[in-house]
KOLLUM-474203 format. One record per residue (C-alpha): x, y, z; residue in one letter; residue number from 1; chain. Coordinates in steps of 0.5 Angstrom, whole numbers, plus 500, padded with zeros to 3 digits. Example, Ala and Ser with C-alpha at 12.3 -4.5 7.8 and 13.67 -1.06 7.14 Angstrom:
residues 2
<c1:525&c2:491&c3:516&code:A&pos:1&unit:A>
<c1:527&c2:498&c3:514&code:S&pos:2&unit:A>
***
This chain:
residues 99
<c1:500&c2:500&c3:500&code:X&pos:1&unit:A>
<c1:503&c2:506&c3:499&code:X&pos:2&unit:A>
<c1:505&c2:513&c3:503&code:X&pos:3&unit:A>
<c1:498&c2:518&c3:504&code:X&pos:4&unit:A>
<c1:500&c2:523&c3:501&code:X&pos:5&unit:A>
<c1:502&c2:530&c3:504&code:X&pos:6&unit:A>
<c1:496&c2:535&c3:504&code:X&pos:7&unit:A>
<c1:497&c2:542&c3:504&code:X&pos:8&unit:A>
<c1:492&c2:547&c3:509&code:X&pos:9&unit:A>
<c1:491&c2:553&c3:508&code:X&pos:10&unit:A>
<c1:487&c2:557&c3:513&code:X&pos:11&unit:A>
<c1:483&c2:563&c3:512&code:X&pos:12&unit:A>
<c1:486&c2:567&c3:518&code:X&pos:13&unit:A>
<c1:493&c2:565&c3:517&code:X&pos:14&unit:A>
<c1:497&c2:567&c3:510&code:X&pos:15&unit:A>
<c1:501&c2:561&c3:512&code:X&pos:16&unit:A>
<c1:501&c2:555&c3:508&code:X&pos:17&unit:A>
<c1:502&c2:548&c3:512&code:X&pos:18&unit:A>
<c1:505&c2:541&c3:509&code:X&pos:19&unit:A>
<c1:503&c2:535&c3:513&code:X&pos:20&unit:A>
<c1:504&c2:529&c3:513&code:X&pos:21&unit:A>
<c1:500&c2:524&c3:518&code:X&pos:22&unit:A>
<c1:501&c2:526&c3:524&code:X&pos:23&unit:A>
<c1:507&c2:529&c3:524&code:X&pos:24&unit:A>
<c1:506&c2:536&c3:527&code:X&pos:25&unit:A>
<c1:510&c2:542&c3:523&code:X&pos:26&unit:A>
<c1:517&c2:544&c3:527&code:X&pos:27&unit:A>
<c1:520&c2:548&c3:522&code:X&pos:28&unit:A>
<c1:518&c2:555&c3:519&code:X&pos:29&unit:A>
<c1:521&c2:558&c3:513&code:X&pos:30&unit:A>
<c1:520&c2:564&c3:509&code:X&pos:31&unit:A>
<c1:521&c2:565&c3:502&code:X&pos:32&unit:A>
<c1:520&c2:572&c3:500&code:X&pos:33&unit:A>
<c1:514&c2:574&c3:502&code:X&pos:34&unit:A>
<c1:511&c2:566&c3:504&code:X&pos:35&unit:A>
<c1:511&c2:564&c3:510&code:X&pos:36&unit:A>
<c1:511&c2:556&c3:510&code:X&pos:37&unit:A>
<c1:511&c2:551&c3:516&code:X&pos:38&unit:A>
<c1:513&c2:543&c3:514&code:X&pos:39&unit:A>
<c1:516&c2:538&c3:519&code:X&pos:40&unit:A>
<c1:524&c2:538&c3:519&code:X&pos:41&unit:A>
<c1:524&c2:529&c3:519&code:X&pos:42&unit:A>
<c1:520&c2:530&c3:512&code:X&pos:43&unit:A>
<c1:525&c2:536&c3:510&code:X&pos:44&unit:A>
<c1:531&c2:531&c3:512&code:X&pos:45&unit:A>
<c1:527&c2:525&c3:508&code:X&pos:46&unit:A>
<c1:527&c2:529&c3:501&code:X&pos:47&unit:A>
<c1:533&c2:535&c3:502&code:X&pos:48&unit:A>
<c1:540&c2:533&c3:503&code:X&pos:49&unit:A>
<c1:541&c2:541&c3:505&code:X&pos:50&unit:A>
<c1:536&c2:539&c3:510&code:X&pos:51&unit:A>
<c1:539&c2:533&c3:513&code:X&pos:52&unit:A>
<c1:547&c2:537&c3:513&code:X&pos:53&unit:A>
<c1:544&c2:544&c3:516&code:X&pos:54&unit:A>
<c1:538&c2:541&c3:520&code:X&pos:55&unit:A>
<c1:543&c2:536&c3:524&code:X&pos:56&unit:A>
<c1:550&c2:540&c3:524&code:X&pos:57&unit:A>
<c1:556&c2:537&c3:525&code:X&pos:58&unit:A>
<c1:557&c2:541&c3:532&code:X&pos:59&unit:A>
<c1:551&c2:538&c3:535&code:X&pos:60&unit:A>
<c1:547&c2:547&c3:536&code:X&pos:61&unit:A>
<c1:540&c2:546&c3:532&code:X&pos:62&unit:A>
<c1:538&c2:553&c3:529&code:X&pos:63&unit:A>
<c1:534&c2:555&c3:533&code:X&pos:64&unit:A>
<c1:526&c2:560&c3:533&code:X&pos:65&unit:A>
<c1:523&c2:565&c3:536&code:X&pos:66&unit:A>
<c1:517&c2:562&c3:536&code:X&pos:67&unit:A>
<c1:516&c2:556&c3:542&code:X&pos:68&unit:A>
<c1:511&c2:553&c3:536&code:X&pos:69&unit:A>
<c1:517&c2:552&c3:531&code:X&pos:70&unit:A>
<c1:525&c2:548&c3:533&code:X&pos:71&unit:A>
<c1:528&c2:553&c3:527&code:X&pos:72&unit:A>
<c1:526&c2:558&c3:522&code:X&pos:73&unit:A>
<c1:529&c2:560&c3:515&code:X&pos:74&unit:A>
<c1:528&c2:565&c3:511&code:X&pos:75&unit:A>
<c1:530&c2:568&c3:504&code:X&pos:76&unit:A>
<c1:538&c2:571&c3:504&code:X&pos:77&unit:A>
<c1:539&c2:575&c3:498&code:X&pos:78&unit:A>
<c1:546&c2:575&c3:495&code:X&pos:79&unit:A>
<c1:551&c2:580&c3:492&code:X&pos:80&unit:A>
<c1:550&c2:576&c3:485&code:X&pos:81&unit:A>
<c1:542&c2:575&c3:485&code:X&pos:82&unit:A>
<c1:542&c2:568&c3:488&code:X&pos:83&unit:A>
<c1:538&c2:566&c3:494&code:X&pos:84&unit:A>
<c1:539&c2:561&c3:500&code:X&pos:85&unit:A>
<c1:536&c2:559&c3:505&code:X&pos:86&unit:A>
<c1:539&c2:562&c3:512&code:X&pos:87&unit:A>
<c1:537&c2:559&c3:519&code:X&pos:88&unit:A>
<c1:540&c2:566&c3:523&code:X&pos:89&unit:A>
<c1:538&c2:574&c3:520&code:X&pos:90&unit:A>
<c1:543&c2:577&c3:516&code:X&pos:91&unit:A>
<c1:544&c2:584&c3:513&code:X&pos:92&unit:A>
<c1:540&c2:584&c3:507&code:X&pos:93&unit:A>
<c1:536&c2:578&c3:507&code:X&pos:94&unit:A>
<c1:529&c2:579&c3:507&code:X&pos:95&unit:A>
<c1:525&c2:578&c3:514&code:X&pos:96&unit:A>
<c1:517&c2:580&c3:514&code:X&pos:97&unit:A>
<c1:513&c2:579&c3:520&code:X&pos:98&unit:A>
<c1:506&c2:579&c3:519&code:X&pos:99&unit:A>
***
């Protein structure tokens, strides 16, 4: 039998979009650009090689939230070149928006 596939929510009040799969609740907030994404960090590290290198360093420190909802959160870091990253601490430059 295979897998259930992963749903996405999205909620009215919440301009979030939610990924989840079964039971595994949302751990990770990433904001790409001007969207706000929650997803489980097990399933990011299943299906990302980034994920599974920068969700579990080396140094055993895990990014961590400003949020008690969330163990990290990632937002959009823009280059001099153009180029985009996912970054897990703010820097200069890179874009952070609140709701």
């Amino acid at each position: 039998m295979a897998p259930p596939k992963a749903k996405k929510q999205k909620l009215a009040s919440d301009p979030s979009i939610i990924f989840t799969l079964g039971g595994a609740k949302p751990d990770v907030r990433l904001r790409v650009f001007t969207q706000e994404f929650h997803a489980n960090s097990g399933i990011l590290k299943i299906h990302s090689e980034y994920f599974r290198k920068f969700l579990e360093p080396s140094g055993g420190v895990q990014p961590a939230s400003a949020s008690p909802l969330f163990h990290s959160d990632w937002y959009t870091q823009v280059e001099k070149d153009g180029t985009w990253v996912l970054a897990s601490y703010p820097k200069v430059g890179q874009f952070i928006f609140s709701n």
